[in-house]
C-alpha positions in Angstrom: 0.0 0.0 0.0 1.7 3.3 -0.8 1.3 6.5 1.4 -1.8 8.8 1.3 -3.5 5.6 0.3 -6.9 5.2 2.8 -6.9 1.1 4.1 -10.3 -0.2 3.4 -12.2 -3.1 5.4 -10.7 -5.6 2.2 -7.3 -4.6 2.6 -5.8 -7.5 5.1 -2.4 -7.3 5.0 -0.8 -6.1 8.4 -0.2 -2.0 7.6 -3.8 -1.8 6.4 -5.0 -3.6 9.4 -3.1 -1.1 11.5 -4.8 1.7 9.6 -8.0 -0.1 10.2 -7.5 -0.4 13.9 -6.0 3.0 14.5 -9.4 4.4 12.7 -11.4 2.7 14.9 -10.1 3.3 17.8 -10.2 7.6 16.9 -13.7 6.9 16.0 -14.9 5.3 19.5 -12.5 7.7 21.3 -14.5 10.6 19.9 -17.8 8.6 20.4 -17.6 8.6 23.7 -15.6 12.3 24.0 -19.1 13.2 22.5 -21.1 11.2 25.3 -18.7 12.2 27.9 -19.8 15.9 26.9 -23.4 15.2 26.3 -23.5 13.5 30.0 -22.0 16.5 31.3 -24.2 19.2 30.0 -26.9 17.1 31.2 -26.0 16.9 35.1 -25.3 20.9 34.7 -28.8 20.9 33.3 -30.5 19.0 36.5 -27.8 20.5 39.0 -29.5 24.2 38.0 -33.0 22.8 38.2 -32.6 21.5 41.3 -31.0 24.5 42.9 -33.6 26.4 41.3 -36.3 24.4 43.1 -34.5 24.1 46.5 -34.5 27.9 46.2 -38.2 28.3 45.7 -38.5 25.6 48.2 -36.7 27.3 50.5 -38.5 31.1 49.6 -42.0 29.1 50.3 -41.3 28.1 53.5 -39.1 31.3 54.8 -42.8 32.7 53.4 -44.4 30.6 55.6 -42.1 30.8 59.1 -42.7 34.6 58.7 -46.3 33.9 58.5 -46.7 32.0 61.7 -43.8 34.2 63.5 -46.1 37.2 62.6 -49.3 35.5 63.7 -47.6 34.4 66.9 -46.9 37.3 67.9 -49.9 39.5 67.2 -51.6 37.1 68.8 -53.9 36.5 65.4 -52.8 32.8 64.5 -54.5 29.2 65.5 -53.5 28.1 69.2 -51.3 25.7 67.4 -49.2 28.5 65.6 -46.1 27.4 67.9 -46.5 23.6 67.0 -46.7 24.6 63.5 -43.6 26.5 63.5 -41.7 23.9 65.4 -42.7 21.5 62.5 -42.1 23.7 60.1 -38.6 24.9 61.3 -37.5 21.1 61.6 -38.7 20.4 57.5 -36.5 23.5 56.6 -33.3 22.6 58.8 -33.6 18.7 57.5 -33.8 20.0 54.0 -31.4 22.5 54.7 -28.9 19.6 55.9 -30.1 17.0 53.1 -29.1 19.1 50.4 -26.1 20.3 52.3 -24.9 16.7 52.8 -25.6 15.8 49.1 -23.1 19.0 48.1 -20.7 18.5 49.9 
């Protein structure tokens, strides 16, 4: 086979089975470059989404503990305004820690 010469799948003698191989082995290499990549983009993708949520999550229920801290004290809230913001403040620290434990 003389240089510049492409090795086809017929050619069987051992430089154009080296060509063959060394062909195949750049196309899986950027095969899975291109997965790899793909993958990555991907957990970016869900990592944003879930922060996003978490913060809305996390904007809800500040919503809410200012809520029942208010009613407490003006008095205005359910007799089981304290209760609620026990439970409440629990949810928000075991997300708080759930998420911190999963970043870390």
């Amino acid at each position: 086979m003389s240089k510049g010469v492409r090795s086809t799948d017929s050619d069987l003698s051992p430089r154009g089975l080296y060509m063959l191989m060394q062909q195949r082995f750049q196309d899986n290499s950027t095969a899975v470059l291109a997965a790899l990549t793909a993958q990555k983009e991907a957990v970016d993708k869900a990592e944003d989404a879930a922060t996003k949520r978490f913060d809305e999550f996390k904007r809800e229920m500040m919503e809410k503990l200012d809520s029942l801290i208010t009613s407490r004290d003006t008095g205005t809230g359910r007799s089981g305004s304290y209760r609620e913001l026990i439970g409440y403040g629990l949810a928000l620290s075991s997300v708080i820690a759930m998420v911190w434990m999963a970043t870390h």
